[in-house]
PAKE-866058 format. One record per residue: x, y, z of N, C-alpha, C in turn; residue in three letters. Coordinates in nm, 2 decimals, decimal comma. Atoms other than C-alpha are relative to their C-alpha. Example, Ala and Ser with C-alpha at 12.3 -4.5 7.8 and 13.67 -1.06 7.14 Angstrom:
BEGIN
+--------+--------+--------+--------+--------+--------+--------+--------+--------+---------+
|    nxx |    nyy |    nzz |   caxx |   cayy |   cazz |    cxx |    cyy |    czz | residuo |
+--------+--------+--------+--------+--------+--------+--------+--------+--------+---------+
|   0,09 |  -0,12 |   0,00 |   1,23 |  -0,45 |   0,78 |   0,09 |   0,12 |   0,00 |     ALA |
|  -0,09 |  -0,11 |   0,00 |   1,37 |  -0,11 |   0,71 |  -0,08 |   0,11 |   0,08 |     SER |
+--------+--------+--------+--------+--------+--------+--------+--------+--------+---------+
//
This chain:
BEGIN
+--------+--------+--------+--------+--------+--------+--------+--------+--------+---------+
|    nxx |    nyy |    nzz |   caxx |   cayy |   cazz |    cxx |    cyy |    czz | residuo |
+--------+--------+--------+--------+--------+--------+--------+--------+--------+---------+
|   0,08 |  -0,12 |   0,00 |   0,00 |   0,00 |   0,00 |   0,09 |   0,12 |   0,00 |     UNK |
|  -0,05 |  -0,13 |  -0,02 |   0,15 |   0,34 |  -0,08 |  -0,09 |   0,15 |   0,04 |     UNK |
|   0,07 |  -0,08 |  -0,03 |   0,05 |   0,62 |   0,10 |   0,05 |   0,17 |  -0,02 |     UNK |
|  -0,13 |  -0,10 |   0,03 |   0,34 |   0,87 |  -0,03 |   0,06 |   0,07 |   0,13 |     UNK |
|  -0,11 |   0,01 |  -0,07 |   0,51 |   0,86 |   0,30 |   0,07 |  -0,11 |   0,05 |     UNK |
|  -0,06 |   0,10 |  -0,03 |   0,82 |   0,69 |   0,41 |   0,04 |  -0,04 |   0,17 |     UNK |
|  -0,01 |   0,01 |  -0,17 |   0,87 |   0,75 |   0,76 |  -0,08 |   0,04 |   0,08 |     UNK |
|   0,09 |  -0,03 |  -0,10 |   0,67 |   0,79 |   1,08 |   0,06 |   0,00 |   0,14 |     UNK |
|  -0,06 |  -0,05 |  -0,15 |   0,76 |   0,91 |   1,42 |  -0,10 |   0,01 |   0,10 |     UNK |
|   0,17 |   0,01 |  -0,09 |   0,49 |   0,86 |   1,68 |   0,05 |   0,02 |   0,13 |     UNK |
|  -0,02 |  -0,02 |  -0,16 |   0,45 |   1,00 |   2,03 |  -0,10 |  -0,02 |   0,06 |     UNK |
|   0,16 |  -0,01 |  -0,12 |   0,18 |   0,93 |   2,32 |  -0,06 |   0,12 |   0,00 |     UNK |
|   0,01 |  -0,14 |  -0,03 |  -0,01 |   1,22 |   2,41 |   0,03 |   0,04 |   0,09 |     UNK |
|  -0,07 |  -0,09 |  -0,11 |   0,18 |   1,32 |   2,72 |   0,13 |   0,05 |  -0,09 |     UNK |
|  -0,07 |  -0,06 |   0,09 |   0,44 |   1,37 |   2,44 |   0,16 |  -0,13 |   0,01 |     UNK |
|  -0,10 |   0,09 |   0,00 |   0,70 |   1,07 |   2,48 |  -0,01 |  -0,08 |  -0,14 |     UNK |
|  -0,02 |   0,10 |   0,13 |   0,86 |   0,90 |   2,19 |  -0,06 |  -0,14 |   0,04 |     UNK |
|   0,04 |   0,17 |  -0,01 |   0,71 |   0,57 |   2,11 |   0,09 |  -0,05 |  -0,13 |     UNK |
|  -0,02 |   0,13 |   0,09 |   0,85 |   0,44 |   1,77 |   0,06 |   0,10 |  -0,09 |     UNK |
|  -0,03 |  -0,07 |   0,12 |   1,05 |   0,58 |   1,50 |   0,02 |  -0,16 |  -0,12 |     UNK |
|   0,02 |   0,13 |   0,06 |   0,99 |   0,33 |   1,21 |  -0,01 |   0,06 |  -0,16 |     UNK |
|   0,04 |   0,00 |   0,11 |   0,93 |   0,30 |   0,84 |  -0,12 |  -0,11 |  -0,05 |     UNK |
|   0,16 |   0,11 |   0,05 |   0,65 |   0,01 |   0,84 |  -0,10 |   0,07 |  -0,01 |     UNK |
|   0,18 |  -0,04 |  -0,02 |   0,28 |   0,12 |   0,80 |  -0,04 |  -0,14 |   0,13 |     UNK |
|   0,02 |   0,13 |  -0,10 |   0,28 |  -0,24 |   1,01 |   0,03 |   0,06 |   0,15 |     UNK |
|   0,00 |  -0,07 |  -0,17 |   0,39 |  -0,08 |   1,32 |  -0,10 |   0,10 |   0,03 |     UNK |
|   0,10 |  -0,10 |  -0,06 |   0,15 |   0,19 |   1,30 |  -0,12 |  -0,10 |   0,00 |     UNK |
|   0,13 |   0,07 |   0,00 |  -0,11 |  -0,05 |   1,25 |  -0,02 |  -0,06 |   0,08 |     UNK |
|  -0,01 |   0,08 |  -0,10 |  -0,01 |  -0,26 |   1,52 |  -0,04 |   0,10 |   0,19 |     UNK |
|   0,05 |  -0,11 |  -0,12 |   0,00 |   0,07 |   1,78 |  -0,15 |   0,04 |  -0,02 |     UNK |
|   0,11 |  -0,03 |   0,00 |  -0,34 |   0,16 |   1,66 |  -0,08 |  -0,13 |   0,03 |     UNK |
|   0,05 |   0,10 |  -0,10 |  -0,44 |  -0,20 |   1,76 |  -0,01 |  -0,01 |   0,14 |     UNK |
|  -0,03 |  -0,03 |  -0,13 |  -0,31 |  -0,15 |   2,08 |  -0,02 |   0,13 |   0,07 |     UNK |
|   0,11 |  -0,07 |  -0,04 |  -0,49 |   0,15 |   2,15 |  -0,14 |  -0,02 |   0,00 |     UNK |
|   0,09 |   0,05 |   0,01 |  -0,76 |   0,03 |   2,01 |  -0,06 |  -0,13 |   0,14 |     UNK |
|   0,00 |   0,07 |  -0,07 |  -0,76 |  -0,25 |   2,24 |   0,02 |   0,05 |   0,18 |     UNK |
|  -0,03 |  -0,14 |  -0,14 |  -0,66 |   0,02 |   2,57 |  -0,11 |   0,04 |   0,02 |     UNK |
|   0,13 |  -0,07 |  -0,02 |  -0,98 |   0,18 |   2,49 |  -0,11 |  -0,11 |   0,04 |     UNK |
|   0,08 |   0,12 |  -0,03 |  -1,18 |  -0,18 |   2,49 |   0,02 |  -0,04 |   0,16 |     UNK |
|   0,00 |   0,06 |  -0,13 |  -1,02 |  -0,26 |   2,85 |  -0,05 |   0,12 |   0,10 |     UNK |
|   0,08 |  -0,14 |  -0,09 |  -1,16 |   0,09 |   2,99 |   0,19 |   0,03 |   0,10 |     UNK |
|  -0,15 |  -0,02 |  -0,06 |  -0,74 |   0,18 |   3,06 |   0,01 |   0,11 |  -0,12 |     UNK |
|   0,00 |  -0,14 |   0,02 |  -0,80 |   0,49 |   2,85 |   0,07 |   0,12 |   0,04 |     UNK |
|  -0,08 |  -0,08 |  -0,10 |  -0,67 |   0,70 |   3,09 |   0,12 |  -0,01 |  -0,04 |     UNK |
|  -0,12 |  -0,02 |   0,02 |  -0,34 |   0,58 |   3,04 |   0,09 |   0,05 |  -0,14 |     UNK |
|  -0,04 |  -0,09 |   0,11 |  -0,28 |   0,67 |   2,67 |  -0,16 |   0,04 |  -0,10 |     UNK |
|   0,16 |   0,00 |   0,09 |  -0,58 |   0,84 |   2,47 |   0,04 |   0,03 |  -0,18 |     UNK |
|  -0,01 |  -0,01 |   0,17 |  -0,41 |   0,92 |   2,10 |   0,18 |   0,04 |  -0,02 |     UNK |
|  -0,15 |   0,00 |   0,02 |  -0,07 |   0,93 |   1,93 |  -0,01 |   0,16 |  -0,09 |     UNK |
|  -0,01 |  -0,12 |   0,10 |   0,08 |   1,22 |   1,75 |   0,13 |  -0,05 |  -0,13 |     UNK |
|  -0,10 |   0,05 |   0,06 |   0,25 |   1,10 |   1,45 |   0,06 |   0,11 |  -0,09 |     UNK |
|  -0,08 |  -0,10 |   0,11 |   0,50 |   1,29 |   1,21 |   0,00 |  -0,09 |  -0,10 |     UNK |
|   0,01 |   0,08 |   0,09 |   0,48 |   1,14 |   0,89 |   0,09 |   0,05 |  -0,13 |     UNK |
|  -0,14 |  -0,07 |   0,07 |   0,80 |   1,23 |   0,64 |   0,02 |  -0,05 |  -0,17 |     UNK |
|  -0,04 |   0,06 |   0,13 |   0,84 |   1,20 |   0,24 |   0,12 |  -0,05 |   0,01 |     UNK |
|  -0,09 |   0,08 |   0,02 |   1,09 |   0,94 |   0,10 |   0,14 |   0,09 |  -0,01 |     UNK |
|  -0,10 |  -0,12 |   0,05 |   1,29 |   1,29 |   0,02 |   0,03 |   0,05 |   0,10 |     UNK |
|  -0,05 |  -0,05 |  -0,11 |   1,34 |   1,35 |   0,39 |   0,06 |  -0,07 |   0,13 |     UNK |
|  -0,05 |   0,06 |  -0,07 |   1,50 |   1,10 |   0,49 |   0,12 |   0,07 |   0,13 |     UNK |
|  -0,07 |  -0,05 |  -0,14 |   1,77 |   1,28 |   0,73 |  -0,04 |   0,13 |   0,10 |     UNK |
|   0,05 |  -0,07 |  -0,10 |   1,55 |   1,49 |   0,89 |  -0,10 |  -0,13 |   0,10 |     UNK |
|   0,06 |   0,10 |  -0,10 |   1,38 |   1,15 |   1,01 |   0,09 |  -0,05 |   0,08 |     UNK |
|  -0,11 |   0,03 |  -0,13 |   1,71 |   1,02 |   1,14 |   0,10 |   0,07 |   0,04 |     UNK |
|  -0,04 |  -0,05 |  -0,09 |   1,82 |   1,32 |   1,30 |  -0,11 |   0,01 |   0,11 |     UNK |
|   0,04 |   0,05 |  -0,08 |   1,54 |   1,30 |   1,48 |  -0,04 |  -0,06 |   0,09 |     UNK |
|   0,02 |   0,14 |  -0,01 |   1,53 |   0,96 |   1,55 |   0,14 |  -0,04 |   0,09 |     UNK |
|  -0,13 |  -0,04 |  -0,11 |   1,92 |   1,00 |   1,69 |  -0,02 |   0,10 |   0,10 |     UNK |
|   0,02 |  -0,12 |  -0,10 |   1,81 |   1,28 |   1,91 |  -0,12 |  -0,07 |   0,11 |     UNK |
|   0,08 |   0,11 |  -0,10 |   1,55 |   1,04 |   2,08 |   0,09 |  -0,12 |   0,06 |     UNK |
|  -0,05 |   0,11 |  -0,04 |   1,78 |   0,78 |   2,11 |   0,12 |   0,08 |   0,14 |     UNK |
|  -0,09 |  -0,05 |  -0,09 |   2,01 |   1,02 |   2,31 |  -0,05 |   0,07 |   0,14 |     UNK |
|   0,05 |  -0,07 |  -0,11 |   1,79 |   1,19 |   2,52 |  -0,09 |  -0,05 |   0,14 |     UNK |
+--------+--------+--------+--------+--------+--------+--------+--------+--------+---------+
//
């Protein structure tokens, strides 16, 4: 499936990194797993992601990013 992005960067909403990735499989997998948070009534603990979503032509703004999480 092309969606004409290549990368994705996803945070909780208190603002913590969760995932720097290039699958659509991972994001689909965290939207399972919210999905499934909201079904156990544990809502509370995460209610929505903020993702950054980056063309194939920006690639080193995703992994400076993505190094700048890994450091901090």
């Amino acid at each position: 499936m092309q969606i004409g992005y290549s990368y994705f960067i996803v945070w909780d909403d208190p603002g913590f990194h969760l995932v720097s990735t290039t699958s659509l499989d991972t994001l689909i997998d965290l939207n399972r797993y919210l999905f499934k948070v909201w079904q156990n009534n544990c809502h509370i603990s995460i209610c929505n992601y903020d993702v950054l979503c980056l063309h194939r032509d920006d690639e080193d703004i995703y992994h400076n990013i993505r190094e700048w999480y890994k450091t901090y």
